[in-house]
C-alpha positions in Angstrom: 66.5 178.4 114.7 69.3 177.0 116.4 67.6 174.4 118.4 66.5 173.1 114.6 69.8 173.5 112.9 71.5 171.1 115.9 68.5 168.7 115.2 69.1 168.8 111.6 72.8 168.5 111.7 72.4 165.4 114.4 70.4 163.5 112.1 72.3 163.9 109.5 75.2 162.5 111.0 72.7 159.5 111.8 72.4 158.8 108.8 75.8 159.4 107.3 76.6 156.6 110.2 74.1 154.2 109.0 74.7 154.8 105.4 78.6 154.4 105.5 78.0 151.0 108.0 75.3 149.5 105.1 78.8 150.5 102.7 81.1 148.3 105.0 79.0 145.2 105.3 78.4 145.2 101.3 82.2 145.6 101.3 82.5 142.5 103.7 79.9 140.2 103.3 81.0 139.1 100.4 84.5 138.5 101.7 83.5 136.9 104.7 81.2 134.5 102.9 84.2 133.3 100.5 86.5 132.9 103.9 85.5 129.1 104.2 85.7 128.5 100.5 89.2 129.7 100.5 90.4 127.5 103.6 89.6 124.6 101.4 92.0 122.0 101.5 92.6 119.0 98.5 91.0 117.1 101.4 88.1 119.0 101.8 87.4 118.7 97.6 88.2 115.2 96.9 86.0 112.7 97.5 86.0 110.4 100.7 85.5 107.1 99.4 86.8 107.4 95.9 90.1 108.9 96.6 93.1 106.5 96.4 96.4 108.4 96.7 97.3 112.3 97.8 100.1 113.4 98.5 101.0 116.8 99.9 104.0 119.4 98.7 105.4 116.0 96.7 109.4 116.3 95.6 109.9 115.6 92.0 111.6 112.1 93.0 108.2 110.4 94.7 106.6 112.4 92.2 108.2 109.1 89.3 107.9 107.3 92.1 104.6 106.8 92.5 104.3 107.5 88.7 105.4 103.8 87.7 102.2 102.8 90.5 99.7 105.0 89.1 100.7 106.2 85.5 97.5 108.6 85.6 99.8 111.1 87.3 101.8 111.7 84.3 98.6 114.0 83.3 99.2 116.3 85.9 102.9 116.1 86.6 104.4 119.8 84.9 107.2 122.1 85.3 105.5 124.0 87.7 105.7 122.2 91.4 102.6 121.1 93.0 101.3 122.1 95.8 99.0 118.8 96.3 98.3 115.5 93.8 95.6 113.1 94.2 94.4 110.0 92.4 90.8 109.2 92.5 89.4 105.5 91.3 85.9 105.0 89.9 83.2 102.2 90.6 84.4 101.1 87.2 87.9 100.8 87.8 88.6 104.3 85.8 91.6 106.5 87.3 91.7 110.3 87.5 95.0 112.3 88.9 93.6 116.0 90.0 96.7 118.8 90.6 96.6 121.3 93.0 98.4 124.4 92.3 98.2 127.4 94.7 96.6 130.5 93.5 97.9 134.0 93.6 95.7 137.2 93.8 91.8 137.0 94.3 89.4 134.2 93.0 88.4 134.9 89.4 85.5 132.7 88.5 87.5 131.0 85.8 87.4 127.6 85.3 89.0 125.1 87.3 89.5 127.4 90.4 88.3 126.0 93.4 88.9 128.4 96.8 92.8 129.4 96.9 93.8 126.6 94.2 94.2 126.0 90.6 93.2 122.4 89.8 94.5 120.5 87.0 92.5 117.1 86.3 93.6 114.3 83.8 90.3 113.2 82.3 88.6 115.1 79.7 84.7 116.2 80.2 85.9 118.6 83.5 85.1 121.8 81.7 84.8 123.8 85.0 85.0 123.7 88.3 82.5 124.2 91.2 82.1 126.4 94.1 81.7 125.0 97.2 78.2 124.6 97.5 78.8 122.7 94.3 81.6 120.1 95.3 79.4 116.9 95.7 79.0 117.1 92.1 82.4 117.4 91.2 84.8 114.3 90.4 82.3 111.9 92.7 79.3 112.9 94.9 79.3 112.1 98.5 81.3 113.3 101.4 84.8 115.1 100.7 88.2 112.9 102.3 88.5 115.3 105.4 85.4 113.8 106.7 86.2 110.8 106.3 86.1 108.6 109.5 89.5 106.7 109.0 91.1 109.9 107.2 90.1 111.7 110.8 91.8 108.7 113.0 95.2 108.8 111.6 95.3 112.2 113.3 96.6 115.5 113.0 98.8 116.3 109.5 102.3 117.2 109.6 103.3 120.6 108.4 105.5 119.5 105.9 105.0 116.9 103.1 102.7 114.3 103.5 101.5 111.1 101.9 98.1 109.3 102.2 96.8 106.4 100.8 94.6 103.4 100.7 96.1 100.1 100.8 92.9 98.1 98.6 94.2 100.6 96.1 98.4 99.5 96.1 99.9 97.2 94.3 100.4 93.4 95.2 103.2 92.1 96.8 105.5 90.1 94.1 107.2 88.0 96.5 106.7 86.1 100.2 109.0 88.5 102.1 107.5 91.5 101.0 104.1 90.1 101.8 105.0 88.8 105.1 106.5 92.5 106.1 103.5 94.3 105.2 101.3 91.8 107.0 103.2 92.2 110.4 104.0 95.7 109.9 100.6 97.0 108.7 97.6 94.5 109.5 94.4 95.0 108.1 95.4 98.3 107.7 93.1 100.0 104.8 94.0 104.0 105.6 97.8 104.9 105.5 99.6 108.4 106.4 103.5 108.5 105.6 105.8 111.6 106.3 109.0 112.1 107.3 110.0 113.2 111.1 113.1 113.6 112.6 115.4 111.9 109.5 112.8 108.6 110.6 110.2 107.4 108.2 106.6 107.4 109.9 103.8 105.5 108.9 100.3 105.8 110.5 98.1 102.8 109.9 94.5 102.3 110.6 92.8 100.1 111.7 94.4 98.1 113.2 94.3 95.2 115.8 95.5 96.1 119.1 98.6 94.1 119.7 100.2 93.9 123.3 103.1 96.6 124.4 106.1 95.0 124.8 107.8 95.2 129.1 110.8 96.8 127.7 110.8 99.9 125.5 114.1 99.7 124.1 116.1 96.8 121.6 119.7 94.9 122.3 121.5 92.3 120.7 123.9 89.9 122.4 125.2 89.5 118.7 128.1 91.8 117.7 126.9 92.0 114.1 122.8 90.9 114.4 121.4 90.2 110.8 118.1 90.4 111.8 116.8 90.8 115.5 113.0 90.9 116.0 111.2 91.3 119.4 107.3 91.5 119.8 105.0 92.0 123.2 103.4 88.8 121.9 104.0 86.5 119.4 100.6 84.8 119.6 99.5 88.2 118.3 101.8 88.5 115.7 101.6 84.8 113.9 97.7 85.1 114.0 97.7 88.4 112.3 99.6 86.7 109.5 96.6 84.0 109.7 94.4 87.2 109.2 96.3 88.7 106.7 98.1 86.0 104.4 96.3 83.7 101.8 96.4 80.5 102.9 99.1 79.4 100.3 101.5 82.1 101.5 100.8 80.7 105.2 101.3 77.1 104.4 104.8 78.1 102.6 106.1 80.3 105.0 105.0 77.7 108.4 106.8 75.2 106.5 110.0 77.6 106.1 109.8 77.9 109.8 109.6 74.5 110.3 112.6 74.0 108.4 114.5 76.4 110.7 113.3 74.9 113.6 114.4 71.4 112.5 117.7 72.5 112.0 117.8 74.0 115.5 115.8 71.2 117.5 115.2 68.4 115.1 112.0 66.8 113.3 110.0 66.1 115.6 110.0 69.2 117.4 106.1 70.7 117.3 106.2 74.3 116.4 102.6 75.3 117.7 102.7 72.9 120.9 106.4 72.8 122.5 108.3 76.0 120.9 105.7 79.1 120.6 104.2 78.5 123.8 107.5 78.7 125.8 108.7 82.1 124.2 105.2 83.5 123.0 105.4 87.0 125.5 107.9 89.4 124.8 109.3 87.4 122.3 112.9 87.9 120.7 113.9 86.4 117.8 118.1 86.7 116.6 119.6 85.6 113.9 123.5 85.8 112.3 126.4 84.1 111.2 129.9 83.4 112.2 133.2 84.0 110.2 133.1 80.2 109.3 129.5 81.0 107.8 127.3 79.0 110.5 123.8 80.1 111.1 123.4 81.3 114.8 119.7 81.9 116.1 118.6 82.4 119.7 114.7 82.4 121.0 113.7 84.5 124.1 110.6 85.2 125.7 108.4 83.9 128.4 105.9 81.5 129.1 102.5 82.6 130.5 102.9 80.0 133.0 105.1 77.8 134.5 103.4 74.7 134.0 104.5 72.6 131.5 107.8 74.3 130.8 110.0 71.4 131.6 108.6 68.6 129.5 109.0 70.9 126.7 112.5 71.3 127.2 112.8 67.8 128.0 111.2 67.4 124.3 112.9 69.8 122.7 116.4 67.7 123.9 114.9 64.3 122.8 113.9 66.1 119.2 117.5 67.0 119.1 118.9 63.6 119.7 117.1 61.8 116.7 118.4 64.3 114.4 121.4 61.5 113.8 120.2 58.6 115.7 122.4 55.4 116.4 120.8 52.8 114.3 121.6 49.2 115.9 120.9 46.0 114.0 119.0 43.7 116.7 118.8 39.8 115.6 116.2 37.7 117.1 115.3 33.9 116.9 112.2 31.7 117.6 111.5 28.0 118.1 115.2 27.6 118.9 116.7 29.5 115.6 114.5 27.9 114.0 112.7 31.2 112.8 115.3 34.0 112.6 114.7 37.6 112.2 116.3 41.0 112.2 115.0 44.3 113.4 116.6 48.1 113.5 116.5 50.2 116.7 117.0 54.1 117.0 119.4 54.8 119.9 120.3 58.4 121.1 123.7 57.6 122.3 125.1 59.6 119.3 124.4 63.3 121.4 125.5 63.5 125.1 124.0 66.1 127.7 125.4 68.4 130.2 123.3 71.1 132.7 124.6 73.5 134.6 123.3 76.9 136.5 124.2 80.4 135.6 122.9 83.3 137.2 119.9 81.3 138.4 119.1 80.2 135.3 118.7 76.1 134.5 121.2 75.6 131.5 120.7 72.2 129.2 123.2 71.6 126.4 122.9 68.6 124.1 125.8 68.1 121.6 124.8 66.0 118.6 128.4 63.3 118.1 128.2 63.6 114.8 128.4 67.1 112.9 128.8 69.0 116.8 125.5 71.1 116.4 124.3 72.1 120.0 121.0 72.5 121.2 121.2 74.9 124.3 118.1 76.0 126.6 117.8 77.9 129.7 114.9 78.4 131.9 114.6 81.0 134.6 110.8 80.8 136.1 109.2 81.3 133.1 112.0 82.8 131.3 113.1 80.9 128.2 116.5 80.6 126.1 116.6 78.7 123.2 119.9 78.9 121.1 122.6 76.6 118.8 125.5 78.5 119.9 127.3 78.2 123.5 128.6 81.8 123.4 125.4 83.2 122.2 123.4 82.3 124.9 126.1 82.8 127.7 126.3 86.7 126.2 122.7 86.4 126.4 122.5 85.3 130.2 125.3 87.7 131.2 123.2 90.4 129.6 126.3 91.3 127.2 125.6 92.8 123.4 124.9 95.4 121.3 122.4 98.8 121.8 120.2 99.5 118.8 118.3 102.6 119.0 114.7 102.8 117.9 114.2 105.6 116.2 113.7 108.7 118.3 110.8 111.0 117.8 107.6 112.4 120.2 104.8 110.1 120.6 101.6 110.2 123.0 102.1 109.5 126.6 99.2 106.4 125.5 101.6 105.2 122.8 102.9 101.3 123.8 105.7 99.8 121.8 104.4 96.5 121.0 107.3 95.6 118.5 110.9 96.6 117.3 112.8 94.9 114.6 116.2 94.8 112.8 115.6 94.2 109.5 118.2 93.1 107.4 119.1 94.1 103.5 117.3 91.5 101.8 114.4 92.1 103.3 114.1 95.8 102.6 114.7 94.7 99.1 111.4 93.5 99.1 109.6 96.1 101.5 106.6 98.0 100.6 107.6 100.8 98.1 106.8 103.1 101.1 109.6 102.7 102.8 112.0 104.7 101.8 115.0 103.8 103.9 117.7 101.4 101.6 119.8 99.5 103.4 119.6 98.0 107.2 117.1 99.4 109.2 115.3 99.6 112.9 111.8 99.6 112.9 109.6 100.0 116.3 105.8 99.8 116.3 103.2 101.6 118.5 99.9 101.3 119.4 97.3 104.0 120.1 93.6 102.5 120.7 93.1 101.1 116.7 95.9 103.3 114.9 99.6 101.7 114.8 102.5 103.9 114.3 105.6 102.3 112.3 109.0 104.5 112.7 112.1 103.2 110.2 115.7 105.1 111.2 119.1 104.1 109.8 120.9 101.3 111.7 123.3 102.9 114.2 124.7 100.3 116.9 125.3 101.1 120.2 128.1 99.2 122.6 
């Protein structure tokens, strides 16, 4: 009787065992199962190819911001903050703003609840939302943004706040500078991350081409007050991404603005594309400003990829120069013994006069035009080239004198190159892309990783 009472008993706790486990999986099944649907993230439910704008814990401020770009938002824009606002654009041409709010307590099944948010769409006809295994027919079928290939290469996400968009989708550029900035800056950039990161504005753009680092990593200024100082590992690279990425009216206005400049530095018949560029065209430097009296100062740096050919274009770049205010001589001639006289003009460069000299092993040429005393100054060292208008420029220049200006300062990968840093001054960052947040003047540096450029904007702090 015992021996069956310890049977009995043993399989009843069996089955109490098996019974209670078949009670905790019902209990968690069902939880387990909605564990991926409530990781969802607004990437992982809007659409990859339709989505235009989203933006990540937005402040109230780029909230209007971005309002007067894409008035749709004003649908979902409330009291309550959002956690998450995107924009999505239809094949014909319709916009929809969908508002993320975060949920709190358990998923009820009501409608517009997808995993742990509340969404809040602008267009009428959304009478519920989907589950997960529903989303492709929600807002757009296809794939959702977070597998998007070019969402995926602008890396990982910042904590914070965030803001991604698609440049096909933004606004045109009213004016030259502005367009000019965003073609050196971003490319053929079509996928754009910006957050913020250390006080520095950070811009992730992809693709883009792969430009060439620059040798030095850091940016000086033999100017004591630089309005604008631009340096780039290759300025080859840089003027045929404008050919890329500028209509061919904005490149025509903007090579003739530059040949304007030049003119006044080096005279008319200087040749841009032939003599300058190819003397300065690696690790380029480009600085401009003015003196009390209100002159214009520039000075060219860079260097040549070889040094053949170097001296006749300084030797052209002097004779340029000369005929900017020629000596014209009335010449008088006579045939058949005066019986046919004539007169002719004749340009003469007596009206500049030359002087060289060497300073710290590096050839210095200076041509002083008689007339209104502009200078043409050059110095070649190998092929190291200094082109400037100003004496005292160049001789801080060559005595490696000036001003510090810090790039902005923030982690990036070991396999990140500088290939550009720039000074931009006020007016132009009156015209910047809207994404740039910074007012005022500011230091920009670019990096490259493979096919994704990284632009960092700081504050303008000089350094002596």
């Amino acid at each position: 009787m015992t021996k069956h009472t310890t049977i009995i008993a043993s399989t009843a706790a069996i089955l109490f065992a098996l019974v209670l486990a078949c009670i905790i999986a019902l209990l968690l099944i069902p939880g387990v199962q909605l564990l991926p649907f409530y990781s969802l993230e607004p990437q992982n439910i809007l659409p990859a190819t339709n989505t235009v704008l989203l933006m990540k814990n937005p402040s109230p401020e780029q909230l209007q911001q971005w309002k007067s770009v894409f008035p749709v938002l004003d649908d979902v824009i409330s009291e309550a903050p959002l956690d998450a606002v995107g924009v999505v654009e239809f094949p014909q041409g319709e916009m929809q703003s969908v508002g993320f709010l975060k949920k709190f307590g358990v998923w009820d099944g009501k409608s517009c609840d997808i995993g742990p948010y509340r969404i809040i769409v602008s267009s009428t006809g959304k009478d519920s939302c989907p589950r997960e295994r529903e989303l492709d027919a929600f807002l757009a079928a296809g794939s959702r943004l977070a597998y998007d290939h070019g969402w995926k290469a602008l890396g990982r996400l910042p904590k914070e706040s965030w803001i991604f968009m698609r440049t096909d989708a933004l606004p045109n550029a009213q004016t030259l500078p502005q367009r000019a900035l965003h073609a050196s800056l971003l490319g053929n950039a079509t996928h754009l991350l910006s957050f913020q990161e250390n006080g520095n504005t950070v811009v992730r753009a992809w693709p883009s081409t792969p430009l060439s680092p620059r040798s030095e990593e850091s940016l000086s200024s033999p100017l004591e007050n630089p309005e604008s100082a631009l340096a780039f590992g290759s300025l080859d690279e840089i003027l045929a991404q404008f050919n890329r990425n500028l209509s061919s009216d904005d490149h025509i206005i903007l090579e003739g603005l530059l040949l304007q400049k030049l003119e006044d530095l080096g005279g008319s018949q200087v040749s841009l594309r032939y003599e300058l560029l190819p003397l300065v065209t690696l690790d380029a430097e480009i600085h401009t400003g003015t003196t009390a009296s209100g002159a214009k100062l520039i000075l060219l740096t860079g260097n040549a990829h070889n040094t053949t050919d170097i001296d006749s274009r300084i030797d052209a770049l002097h004779r340029s120069f000369k005929l900017r205010h020629p000596n014209v001589e009335l010449l008088e001639y006579a045939f058949d013994d005066g019986r046919f006289p004539f007169q002719t003009l004749r340009l003469s460069e007596i009206a500049s006069e030359e002087e060289s000299e060497q300073i710290r092993g590096w050839a210095v040429q200076i041509s002083r035009d008689q007339v209104d005393s502009a200078m043409l100054i050059t110095a070649v060292n190998g092929r190291q080239t200094a082109i400037s208008n100003d004496a005292e420029l160049l001789r801080r220049f060559l005595m490696e004198e000036g001003s510090a200006i810090p790039l902005p300062v923030t982690k990036r990968p070991l396999i990140s190159r500088i290939v550009a840093a720039m000074l931009i001054p006020d007016a132009w960052l009156e015209n910047a892309p809207f994404w740039m947040t910074e007012i005022g003047k500011s230091v920009v540096s670019m990096e490259q990783t493979g096919d994704v450029r990284m632009i960092r904007i700081s504050k303008l702090r000089m350094e002596n």
